[in-house]
C-alpha positions in Angstrom: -9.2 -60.5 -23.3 -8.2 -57.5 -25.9 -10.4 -59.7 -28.4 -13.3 -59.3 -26.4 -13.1 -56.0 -25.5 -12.8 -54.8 -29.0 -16.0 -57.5 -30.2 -18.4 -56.3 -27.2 -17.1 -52.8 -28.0 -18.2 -53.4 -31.3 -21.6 -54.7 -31.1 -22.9 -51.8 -28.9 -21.6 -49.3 -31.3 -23.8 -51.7 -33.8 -26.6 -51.5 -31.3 -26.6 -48.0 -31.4 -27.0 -47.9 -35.0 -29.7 -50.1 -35.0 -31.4 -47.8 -32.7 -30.5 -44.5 -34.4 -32.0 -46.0 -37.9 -35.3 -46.7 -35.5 -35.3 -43.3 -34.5 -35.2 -42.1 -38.5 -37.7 -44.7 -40.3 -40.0 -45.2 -37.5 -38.9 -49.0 -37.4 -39.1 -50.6 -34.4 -36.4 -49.4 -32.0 -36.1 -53.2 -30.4 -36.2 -54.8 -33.9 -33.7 -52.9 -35.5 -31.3 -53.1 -33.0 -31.8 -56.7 -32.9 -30.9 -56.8 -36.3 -27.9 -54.6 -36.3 -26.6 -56.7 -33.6 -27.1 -60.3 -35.5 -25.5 -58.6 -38.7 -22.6 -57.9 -36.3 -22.4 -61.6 -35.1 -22.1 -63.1 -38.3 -20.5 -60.0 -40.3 -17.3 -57.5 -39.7 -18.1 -55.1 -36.2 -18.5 -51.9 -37.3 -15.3 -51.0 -35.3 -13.2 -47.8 -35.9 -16.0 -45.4 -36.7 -16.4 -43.9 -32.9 -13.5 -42.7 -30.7 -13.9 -45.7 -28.4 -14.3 -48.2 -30.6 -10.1 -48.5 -30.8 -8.3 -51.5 -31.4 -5.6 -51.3 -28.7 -2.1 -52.5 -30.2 1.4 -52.4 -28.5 4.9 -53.8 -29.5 5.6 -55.7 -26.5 3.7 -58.5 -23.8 3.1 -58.5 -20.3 4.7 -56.1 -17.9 7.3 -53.6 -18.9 10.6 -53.1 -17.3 9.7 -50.2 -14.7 13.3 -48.5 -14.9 15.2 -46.4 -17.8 18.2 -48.1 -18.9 20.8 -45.8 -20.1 23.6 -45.7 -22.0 27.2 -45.8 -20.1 28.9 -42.6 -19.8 31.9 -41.5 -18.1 31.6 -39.5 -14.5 33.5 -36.7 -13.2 36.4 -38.9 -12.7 38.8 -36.5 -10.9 36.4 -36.0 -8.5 35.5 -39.4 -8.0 38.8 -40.6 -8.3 40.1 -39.0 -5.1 42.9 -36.8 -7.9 41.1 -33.0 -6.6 40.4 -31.4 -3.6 36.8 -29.8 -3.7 36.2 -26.7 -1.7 33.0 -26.6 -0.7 30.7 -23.4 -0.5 32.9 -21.2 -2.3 30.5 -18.0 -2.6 32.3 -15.5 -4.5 36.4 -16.3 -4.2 38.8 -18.2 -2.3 42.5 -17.9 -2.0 45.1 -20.5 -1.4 47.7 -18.8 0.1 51.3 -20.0 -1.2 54.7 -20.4 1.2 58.4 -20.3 -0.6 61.6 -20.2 1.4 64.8 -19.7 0.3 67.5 -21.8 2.2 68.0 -20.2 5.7 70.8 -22.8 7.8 74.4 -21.1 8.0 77.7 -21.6 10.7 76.5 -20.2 14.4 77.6 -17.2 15.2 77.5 -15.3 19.0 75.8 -11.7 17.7 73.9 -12.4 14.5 72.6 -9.0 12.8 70.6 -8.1 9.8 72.8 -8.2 7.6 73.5 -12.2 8.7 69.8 -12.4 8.0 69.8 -15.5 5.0 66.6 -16.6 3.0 63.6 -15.0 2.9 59.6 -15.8 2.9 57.7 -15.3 -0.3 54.0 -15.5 0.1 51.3 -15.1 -2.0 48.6 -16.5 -3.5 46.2 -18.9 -6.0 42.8 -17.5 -6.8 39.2 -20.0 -7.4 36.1 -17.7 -8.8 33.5 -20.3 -8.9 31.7 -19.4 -12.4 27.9 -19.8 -12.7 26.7 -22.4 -15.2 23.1 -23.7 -15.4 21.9 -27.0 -16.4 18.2 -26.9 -17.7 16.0 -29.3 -19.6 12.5 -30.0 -20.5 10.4 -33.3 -21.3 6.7 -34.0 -21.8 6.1 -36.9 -19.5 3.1 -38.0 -22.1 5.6 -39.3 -24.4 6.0 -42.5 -21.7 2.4 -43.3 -20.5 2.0 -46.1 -23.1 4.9 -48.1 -22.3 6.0 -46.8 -18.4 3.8 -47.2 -16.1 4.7 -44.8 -13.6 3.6 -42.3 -16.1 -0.2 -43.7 -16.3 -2.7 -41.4 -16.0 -4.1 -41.1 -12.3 -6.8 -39.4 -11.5 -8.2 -36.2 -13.5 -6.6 -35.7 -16.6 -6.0 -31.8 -15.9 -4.4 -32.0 -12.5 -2.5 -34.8 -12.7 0.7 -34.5 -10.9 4.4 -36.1 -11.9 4.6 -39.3 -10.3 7.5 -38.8 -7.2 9.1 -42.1 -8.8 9.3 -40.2 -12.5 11.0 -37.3 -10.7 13.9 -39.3 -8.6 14.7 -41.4 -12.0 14.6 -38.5 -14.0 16.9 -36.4 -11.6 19.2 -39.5 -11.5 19.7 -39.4 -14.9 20.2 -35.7 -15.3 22.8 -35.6 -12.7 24.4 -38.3 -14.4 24.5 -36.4 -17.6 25.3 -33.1 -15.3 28.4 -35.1 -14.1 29.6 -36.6 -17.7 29.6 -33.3 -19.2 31.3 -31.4 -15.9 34.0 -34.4 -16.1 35.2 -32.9 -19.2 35.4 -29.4 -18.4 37.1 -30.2 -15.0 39.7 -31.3 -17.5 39.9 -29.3 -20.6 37.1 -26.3 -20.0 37.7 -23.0 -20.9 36.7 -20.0 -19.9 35.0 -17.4 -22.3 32.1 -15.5 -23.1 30.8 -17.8 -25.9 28.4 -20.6 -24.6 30.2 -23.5 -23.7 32.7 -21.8 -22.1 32.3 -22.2 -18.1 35.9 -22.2 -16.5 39.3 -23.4 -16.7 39.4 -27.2 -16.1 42.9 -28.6 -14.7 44.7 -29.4 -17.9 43.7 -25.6 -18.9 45.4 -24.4 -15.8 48.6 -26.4 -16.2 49.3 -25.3 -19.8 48.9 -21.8 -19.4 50.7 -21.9 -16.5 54.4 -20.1 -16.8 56.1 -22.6 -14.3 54.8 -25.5 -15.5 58.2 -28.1 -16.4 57.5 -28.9 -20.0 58.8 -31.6 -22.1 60.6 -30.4 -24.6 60.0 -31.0 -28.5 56.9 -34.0 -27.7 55.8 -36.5 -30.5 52.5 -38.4 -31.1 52.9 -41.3 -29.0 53.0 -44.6 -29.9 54.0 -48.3 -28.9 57.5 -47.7 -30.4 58.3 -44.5 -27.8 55.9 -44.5 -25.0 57.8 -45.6 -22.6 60.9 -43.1 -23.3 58.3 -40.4 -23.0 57.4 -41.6 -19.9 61.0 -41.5 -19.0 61.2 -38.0 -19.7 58.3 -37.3 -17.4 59.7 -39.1 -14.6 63.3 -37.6 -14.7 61.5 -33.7 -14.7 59.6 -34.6 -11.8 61.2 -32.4 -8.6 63.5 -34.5 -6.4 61.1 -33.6 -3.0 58.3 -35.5 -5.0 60.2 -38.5 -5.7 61.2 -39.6 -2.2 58.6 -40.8 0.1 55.9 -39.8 1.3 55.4 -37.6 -1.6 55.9 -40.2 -4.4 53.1 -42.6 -3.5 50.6 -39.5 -4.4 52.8 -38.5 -7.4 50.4 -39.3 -10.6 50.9 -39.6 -14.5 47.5 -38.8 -16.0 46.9 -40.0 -19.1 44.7 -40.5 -21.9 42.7 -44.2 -22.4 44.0 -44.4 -25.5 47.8 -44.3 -24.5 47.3 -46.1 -21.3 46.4 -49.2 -23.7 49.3 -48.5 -26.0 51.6 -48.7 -22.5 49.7 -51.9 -21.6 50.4 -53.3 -25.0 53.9 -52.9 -24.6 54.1 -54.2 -21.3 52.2 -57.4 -22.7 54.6 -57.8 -25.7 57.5 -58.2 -23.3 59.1 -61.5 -23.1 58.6 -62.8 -19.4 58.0 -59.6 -18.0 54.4 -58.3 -18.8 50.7 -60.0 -18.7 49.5 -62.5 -20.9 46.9 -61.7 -23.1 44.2 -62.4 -21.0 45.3 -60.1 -18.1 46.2 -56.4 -17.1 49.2 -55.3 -16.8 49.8 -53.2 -13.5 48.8 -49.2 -14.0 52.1 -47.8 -13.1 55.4 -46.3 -14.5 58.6 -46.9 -12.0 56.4 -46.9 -9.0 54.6 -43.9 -9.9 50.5 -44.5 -10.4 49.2 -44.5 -14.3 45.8 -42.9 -13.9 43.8 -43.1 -17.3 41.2 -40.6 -17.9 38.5 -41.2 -20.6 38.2 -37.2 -21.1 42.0 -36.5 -20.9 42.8 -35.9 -24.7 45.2 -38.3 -26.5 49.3 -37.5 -26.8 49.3 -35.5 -23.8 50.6 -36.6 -19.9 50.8 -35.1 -16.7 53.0 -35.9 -13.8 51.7 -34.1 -10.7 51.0 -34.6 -6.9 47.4 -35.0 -6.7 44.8 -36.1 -3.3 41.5 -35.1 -2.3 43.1 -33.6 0.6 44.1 -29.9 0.9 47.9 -30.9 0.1 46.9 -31.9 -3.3 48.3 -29.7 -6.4 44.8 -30.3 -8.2 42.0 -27.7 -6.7 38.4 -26.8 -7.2 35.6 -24.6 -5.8 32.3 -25.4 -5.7 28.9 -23.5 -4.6 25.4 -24.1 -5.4 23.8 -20.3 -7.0 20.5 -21.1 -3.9 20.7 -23.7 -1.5 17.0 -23.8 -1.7 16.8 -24.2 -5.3 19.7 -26.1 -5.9 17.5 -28.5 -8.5 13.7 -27.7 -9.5 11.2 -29.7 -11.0 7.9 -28.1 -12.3 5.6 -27.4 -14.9 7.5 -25.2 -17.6 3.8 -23.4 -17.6 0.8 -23.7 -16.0 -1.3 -24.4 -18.8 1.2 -26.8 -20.6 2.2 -30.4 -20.5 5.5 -29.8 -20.2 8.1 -29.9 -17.4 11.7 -28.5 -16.8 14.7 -29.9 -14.8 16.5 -26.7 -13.6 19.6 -27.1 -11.5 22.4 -23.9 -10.8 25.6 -24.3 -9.5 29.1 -22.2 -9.2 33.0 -24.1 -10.6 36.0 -23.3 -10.8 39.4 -25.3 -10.9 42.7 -24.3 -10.6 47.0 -25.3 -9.8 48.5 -24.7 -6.9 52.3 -25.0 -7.4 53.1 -25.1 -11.4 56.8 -25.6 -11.1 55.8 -29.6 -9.0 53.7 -30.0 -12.2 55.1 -32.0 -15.4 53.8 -31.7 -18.7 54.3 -33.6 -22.2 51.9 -32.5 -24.8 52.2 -33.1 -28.7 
């Protein structure tokens, strides 16, 4: 079919010819273009000399796939993971509000006073400033037309629209790349006036902490001390944490790269760990391994962690307009090219640092 497009294509630019030679030496119009049009029969078209005399090439056959496939990334896996609670429409700051009691129980007595008065309340407070961050983007959706369809031209050239499909695949991807990127700062983001610095993620917030229990002098680890590392985590963790129900929801977050190490171990155990073929179970003396593909290597955390408002691990979250919480639109009007906007508000903080253990080399 392509054949004959480009040979009929072809012979009427030849035709033309003939014609326009008529038109110049006063030859017969009909003859000459009879001639031109015999000449291209047996000889080469005279293709390639007029814009729509093009011979249409393409790299692939039959339909193409209509969906982008992407590369795997990682998510925001605290969030997803049920390890955070997320409180929602944060506008400017929210307090958690902290209880501590001293011990108050002592022998009866018929006329207590004040001065039999024993323990006291300390209350005060965790603060999450949600910080604004913008994610923004721009494409030419031209670059697609010859191999997506959804990008074909429809209709006038000059008020074409963005097909509806473009815009919900293209705002699935960006979210996904929205979420990757916010997974790591959840973790390790810092917050600073130089771009790139949003907030304090969660492993931020429980190093600078002051009552964070640290392990003291901490090595790389490896396959040959892993698990007395992980010993030493376990025997900081506060005693109210390792009776139930607390312990269930007691975590030891770790990097992907030491979770393996730990499941190599396991598997080079005589009668005691998987085979080769299998996993080994994610946990550490009852307590749950959570492996984190942005937690960074030689560093693990012990802490009590939910999505629930009991959790140690908190965020804040607000979107900057709930009316323009994601645009889409021409980047100008007299351009080609579009822009993803999307605003939003984090921040991420500890709630009790001295229930939180830490072991980083």
């Amino acid at each position: 079919m392509k054949k004959i497009l480009v040979l009929m294509v072809a012979l009427f630019f030849n035709a033309f010819v003939g014609v326009l030679f008529a038109s110049v030496t006063g030859v017969d119009p009909v003859t000459s273009a009879s001639v031109a049009v015999g000449v291209g029969m047996v000889g080469k078209p005279l293709v390639g000399a007029l814009p729509f005399a093009v011979n249409i090439s393409t790299n692939y056959s039959g339909e193409v796939l209509e969906k982008l496939l992407v590369r795997a990334t990682t998510t925001n896996e605290l969030v997803e993971g049920g390890h955070i609670h997320i409180q929602p429409d944060v506008k400017e700051k929210f307090s958690i509000p902290r209880l501590k009691t001293g011990k108050v129980l002592q022998k009866r007595k018929e006329m207590p006073t004040q001065s039999d008065s024993k323990g006291n309340f300390e209350i005060d407070e965790k603060v999450l400033k949600p910080q604004d961050i913008m994610a923004f983007t721009t494409f030419n959706p031209r670059a697609f037309e010859h191999i997506w369809r959804p990008f074909q031209p429809k209709g006038n050239l000059v008020f074409r629209e963005l097909d509806p499909e473009v815009q919900n695949k293209f705002l699935s991807e960006l979210a996904k790349v929205v979420s990757f990127e916010l997974g790591n700062e959840f973790i390790n983001g810092k917050k600073g006036d130089d771009e790139g610095q949003y907030f304090d993620g969660i492993l931020t917030r429980v190093k600078n902490d002051a009552e964070t229990k640290k392990v003291l002098n901490p090595v790389a680890l490896t396959e040959a001390n892993i698990i007395d590392k992980l010993k030493e985590v376990v025997k900081l963790i506060p005693k109210p944490l390792k009776g139930q129900p607390y312990k269930k929801n007691v975590k030891l977050f770790m990097s992907v790269e030491d979770a393996e190490i730990y499941d190599f171990v396991l598997t080079e155990k005589p009668h005691k760990g998987a085979d080769y073929t299998g996993m080994n179970p994610e946990r550490f003396k009852g307590y749950k391994i959570v492996p984190l593909a942005d937690w960074p290597k030689d560093t693990i955390v012990a802490a009590y962690a939910t999505s629930g408002t009991d959790s140690n691990f908190w965020g804040a979250v607000d979107y900057a307009n709930d009316t323009d919480v994601v645009q889409i639109d021409k980047l100008t009007n007299a351009g080609e090219l579009y822009f993803f906007k999307m605003l939003m508000k984090i921040d991420t903080n500890i709630v009790f640092g001295e229930d939180i253990v830490l072991y980083s080399a």
